[in-house]
N, C-alpha and C positions, 0 to 999 in steps of 0.2 A: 594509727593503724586500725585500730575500734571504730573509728569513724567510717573507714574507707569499705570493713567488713561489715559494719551494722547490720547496709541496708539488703545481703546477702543472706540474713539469720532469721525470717520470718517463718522458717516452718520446719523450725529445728532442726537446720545443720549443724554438724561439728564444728562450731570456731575455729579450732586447729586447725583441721583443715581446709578448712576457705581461708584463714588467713595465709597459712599456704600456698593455696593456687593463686590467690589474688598477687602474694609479692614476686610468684615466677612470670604470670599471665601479661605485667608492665611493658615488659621488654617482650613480649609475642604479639598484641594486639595493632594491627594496620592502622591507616590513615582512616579517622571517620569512623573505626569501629567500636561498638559501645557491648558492654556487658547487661546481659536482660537478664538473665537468671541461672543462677549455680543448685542444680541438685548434686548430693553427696550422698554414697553409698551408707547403710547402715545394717548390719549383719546383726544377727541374732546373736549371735556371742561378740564379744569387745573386738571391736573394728580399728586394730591400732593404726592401719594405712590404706584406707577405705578410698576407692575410686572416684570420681567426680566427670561430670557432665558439666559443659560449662553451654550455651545458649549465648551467643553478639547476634547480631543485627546483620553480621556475615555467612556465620559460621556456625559449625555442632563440634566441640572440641573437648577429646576425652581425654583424661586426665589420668592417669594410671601408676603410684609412689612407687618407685622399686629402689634397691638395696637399702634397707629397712627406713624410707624416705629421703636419702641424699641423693637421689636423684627422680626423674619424673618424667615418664613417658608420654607426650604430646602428640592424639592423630588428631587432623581434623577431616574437614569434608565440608565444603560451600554447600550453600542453599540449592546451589543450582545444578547441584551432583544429587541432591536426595529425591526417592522416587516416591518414596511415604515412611510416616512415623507410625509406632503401633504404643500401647502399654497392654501389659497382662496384669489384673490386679491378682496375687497370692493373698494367702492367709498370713502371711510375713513380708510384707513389702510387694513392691511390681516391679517390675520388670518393663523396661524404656529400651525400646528397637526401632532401628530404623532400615530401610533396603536404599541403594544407590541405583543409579540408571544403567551402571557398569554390572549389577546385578551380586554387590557385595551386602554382608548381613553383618549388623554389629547391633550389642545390645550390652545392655547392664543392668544387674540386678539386684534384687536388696534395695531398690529406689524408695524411700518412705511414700505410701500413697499421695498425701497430698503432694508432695514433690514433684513426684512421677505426674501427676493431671495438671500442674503447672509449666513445665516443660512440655507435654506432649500439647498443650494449648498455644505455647507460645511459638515452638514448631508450625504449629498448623496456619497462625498470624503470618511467619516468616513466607509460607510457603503460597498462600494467597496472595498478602503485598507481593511476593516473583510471579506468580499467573499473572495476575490484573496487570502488572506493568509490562508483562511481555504483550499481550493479549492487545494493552491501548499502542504496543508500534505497531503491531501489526494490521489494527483496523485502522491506523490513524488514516483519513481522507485527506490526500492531496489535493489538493485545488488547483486544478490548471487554468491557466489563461486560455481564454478560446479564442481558438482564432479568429484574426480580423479577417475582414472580407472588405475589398476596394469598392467602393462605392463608384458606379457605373450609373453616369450620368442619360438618363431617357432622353434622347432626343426625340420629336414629334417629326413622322414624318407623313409628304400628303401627297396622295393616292394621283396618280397625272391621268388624267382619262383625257385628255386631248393631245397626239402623239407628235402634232405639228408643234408643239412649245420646246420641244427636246431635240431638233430635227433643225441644224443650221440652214440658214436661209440660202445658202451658196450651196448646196449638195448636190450630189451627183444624179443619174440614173435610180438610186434606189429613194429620192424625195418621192414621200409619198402624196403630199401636196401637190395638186395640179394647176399650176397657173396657168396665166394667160399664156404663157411662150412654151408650154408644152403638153406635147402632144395627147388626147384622150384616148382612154383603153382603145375603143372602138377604129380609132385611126394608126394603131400600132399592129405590126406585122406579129406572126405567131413567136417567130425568135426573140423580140421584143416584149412580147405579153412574159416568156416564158424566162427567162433574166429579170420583168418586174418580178414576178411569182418569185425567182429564188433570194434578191434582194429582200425583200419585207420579211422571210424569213429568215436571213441573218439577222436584221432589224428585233423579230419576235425571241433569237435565242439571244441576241444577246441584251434584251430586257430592257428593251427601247419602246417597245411597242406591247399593248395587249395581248391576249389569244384570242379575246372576242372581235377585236380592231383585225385581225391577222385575217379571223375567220370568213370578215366579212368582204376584205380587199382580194383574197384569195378565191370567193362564191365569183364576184365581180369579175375577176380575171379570168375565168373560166369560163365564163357563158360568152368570151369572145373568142375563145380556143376553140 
């Protein structure tokens, strides 16, 4: 048991008491939780059941002897309930408080100074390692995959500026091409010129033919109207 209290005794606690809290503390301590440092209360006159702070790597757990040490009042409070640690140093010891986010106040006093500045240090450890790791979920950067995008393949396409390549050889009234076997503006009736004129614009909307090609069959048609 000397061994398990040793490393508990650097700044003159009561042995008694840490060995104490350490053999009730066995059977309290969680999965993964470790003991960082025990201050024990120490009063001006003889301290026969003196309080204790106890400091894990979870937790702030006060330690409180009642009916004259057979028994032992246990509060705690997580890291993650505490809002801040304070010490007051006296002419007789300080005084170790802390406030909760719930807006509760607990404190102990008669803490031996160096005691009291090694808790309130190790507090402040605890309470940074909880910012810093809340702090890295919260910025953490998600990396998204960005989206793909289907690759659309450019075909080249070439500009038709001769209207007769696109214009079946067998076509109707509206062949703009004038062959041998048929009839020139000049030898076409006015109902005739005026049926070519609406034909080449079918031709022109529906993207058979130029506007210039359109503009110039159209001048032509017209100076025989």
């Amino acid at each position: 048991m000397k061994d398990q209290i040793k490393k508990f005794l650097n700044e003159e606690q009561d042995p008694k008491a840490i060995e104490k809290i350490t053999s009730k503390l066995n059977d309290l301590l969680m999965k993964n939780e470790e003991i960082g440092y025990i201050a024990v209360q120490k009063k001006p006159a003889i301290t026969v059941l003196p309080d204790s702070i106890v400091m894990t790597n979870k937790r702030i757990i006060i330690c409180q002897p009642k009916n004259l040490g057979l028994t032992m009042n246990f509060t705690d409070f997580t890291w993650d309930e505490i809002e801040g640690t304070f010490v007051k140093e006296h002419i007789l010891g300080s005084e170790f408080s802390f406030s909760t986010k719930t807006e509760m106040q607990a404190s102990i006093d008669y803490i031996p100074k160096i005691q009291a500045r090694k808790i309130f240090t190790y507090a402040k450890e605890q309470l940074d390692i909880l910012k810093n790791g809340a702090s890295t979920n919260e910025n953490q950067i998600i990396e998204e995959t960005p989206p793909s995008f289907e690759t659309i393949e450019e075909v080249e396409t070439e500009e038709v500026t001769n209207y007769a390549e696109i214009i079946p050889a067998t076509s109707n009234s509206a062949d703009i091409s004038t062959s041998a076997g048929d009839k020139k503006f000049n030898e076409l009736s006015q109902d005739e010129l005026f049926e070519k004129l609406q034909n080449y614009k079918k031709l022109l909307d529906n993207g058979l033919i130029l506007q210039g090609e359109y503009d110039i069959l159209k001048k032509e048609i017209l100076s025989y109207m």
